[in-house]
C-alpha positions in Angstrom: 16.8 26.8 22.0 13.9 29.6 22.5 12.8 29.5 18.9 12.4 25.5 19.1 10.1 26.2 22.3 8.2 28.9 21.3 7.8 27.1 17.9 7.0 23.9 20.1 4.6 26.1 22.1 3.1 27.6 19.1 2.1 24.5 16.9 1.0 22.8 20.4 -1.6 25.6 20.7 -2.9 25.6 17.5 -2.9 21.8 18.0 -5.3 22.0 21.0 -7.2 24.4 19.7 -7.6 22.8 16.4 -8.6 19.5 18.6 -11.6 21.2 20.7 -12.8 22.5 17.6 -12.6 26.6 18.9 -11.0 27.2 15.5 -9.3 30.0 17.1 -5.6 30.3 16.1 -3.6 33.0 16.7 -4.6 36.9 18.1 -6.1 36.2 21.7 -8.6 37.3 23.5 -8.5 40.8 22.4 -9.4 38.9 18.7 -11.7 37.5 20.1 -13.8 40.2 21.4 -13.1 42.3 18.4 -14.6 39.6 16.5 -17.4 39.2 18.1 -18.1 43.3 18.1 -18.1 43.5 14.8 -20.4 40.1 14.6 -22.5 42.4 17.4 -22.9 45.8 14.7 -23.1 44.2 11.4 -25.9 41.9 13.3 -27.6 45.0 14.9 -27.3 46.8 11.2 -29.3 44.1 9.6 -32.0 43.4 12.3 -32.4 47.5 12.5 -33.0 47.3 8.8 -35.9 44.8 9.1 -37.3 46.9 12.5 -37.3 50.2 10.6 -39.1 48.5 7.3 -41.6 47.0 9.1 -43.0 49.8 11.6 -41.8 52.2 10.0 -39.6 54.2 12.8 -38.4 57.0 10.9 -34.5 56.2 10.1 -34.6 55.0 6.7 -38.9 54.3 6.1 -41.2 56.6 7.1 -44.5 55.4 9.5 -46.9 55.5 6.4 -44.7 53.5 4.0 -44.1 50.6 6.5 -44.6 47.2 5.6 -47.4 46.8 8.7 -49.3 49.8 7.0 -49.3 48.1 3.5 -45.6 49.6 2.1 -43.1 47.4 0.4 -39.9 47.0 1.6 -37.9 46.4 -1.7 -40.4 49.0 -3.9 -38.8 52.5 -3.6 -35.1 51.8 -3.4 -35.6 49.0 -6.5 -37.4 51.3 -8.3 -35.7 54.7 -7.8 -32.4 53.4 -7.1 -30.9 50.6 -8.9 -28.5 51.6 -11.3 -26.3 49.7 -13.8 -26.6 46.6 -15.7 -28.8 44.7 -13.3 -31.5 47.7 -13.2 -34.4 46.6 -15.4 -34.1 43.2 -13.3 -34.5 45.1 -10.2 -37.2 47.4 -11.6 -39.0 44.1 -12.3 -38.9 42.7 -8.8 -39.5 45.8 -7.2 -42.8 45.4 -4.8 -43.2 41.8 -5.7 -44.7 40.3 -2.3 -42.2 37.2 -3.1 -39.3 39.7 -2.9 -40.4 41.2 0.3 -40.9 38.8 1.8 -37.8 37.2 0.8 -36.0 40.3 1.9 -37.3 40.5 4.8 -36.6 37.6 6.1 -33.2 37.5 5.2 -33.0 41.1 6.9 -34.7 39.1 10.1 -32.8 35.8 10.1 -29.4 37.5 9.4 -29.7 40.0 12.0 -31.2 37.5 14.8 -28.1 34.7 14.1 -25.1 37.2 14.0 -26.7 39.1 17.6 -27.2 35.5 19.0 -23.9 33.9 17.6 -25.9 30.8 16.2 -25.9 29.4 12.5 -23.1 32.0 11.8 -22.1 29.8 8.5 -25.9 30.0 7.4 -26.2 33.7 8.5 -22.6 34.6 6.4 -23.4 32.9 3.3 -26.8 34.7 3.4 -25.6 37.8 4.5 -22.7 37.9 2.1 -25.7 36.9 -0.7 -27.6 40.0 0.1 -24.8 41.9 0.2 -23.6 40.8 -3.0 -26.9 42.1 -4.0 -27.1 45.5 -3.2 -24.2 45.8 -3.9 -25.1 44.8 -8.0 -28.1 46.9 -7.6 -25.9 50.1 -7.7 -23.3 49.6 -10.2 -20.9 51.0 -10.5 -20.2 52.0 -6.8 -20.5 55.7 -6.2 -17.1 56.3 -4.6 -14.9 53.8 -6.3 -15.9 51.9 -9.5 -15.5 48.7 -8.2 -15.3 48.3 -4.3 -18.1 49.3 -1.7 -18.9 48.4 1.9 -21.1 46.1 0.4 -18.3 44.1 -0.9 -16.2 44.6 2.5 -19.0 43.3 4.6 -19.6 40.4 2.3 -16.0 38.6 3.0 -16.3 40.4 6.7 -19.0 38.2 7.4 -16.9 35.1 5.8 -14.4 35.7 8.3 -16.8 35.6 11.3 -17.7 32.4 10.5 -14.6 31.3 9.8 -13.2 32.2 13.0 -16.3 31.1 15.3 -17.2 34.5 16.6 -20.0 33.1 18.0 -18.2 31.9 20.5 -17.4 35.2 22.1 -20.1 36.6 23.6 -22.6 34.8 22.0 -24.5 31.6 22.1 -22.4 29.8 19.4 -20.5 26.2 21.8 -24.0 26.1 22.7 -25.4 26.1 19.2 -22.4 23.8 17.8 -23.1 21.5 20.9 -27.0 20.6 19.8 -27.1 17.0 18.5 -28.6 18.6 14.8 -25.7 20.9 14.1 -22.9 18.2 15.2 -24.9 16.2 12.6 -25.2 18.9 9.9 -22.0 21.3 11.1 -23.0 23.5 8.2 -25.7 24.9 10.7 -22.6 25.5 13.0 
């Protein structure tokens, strides 16, 4: 008799959750907040990226090779450090004002969605796209000769979407409530 309710209670639950559209299943609210933590960092890693690039703050881009003094965001690391098959096809990119900006908007966008929780499926496909990426831009991996962070992040950032982690300390019912994303839920 206990394992018909709690399998009652259990596809009742999903059920409910399934009809509001939370597309939370299973794990809590403990998941919930992990979730949205990680959808916090990686969205923090990517914005930092784009701060440091443009004004140059020292971390990974010095002052005088910022993109506000003139610097390129995507020359050095394209032309220095790609490695592997895809390298010449980096090389030849590298510093193309099309590229940085490209880059650098992704860097921007990315970043700004996963801290607010909005457009997370936009944000994952284009952050797993970048990070797909990089990730060819340095083959093989130095540590394993398939498998990187790069890689890791990439279905990470499938999963936030996946689970709405928007939701959780974000802006994301908000977002999914707007009359263009119930139109176009791939904005969701």
């Amino acid at each position: 008799m206990t394992a018909t309710i709690e399998r009652t209670t259990a596809t009742t639950n999903t059920g409910r959750d399934a009809a509001r559209g939370t597309g939370h299943v299973g794990g809590g609210r403990a998941a919930r907040y992990v979730f949205a933590a990680v959808r916090i960092a990686l969205g923090w890693t990517f914005l930092w990226a784009f701060l440091d690039k443009t004004f140059g703050l020292g971390f990974g881009t010095e002052a005088k090779d910022a993109w506000i003094n003139g610097g390129s965001p995507t020359r050095g690391f394209l032309t220095f450090g790609a490695t592997g098959p895809f390298q010449g096809l980096y090389q030849d990119i590298a510093g193309a004002a099309w590229a940085d900006w490209l880059f650098m908007a992704g860097l921007a966008g990315i970043g700004v969605a996963l801290l607010l929780g909005i457009g997370m499926r936009v944000a994952a496909v284009a952050g797993a796209l970048l990070y797909v990426l990089m990730w060819t831009a340095v083959l093989p991996p130095e540590n394993n000769p398939i498998m990187d962070e790069h890689l890791i992040n990439a279905a990470v950032l499938a999963g936030l979407a996946l689970v709405n982690a928007g939701d959780t300390l974000g802006l994301g019912r908000a977002w999914a409530a707007l009359p263009l994303v119930r139109r176009l839920p791939w904005l969701r």
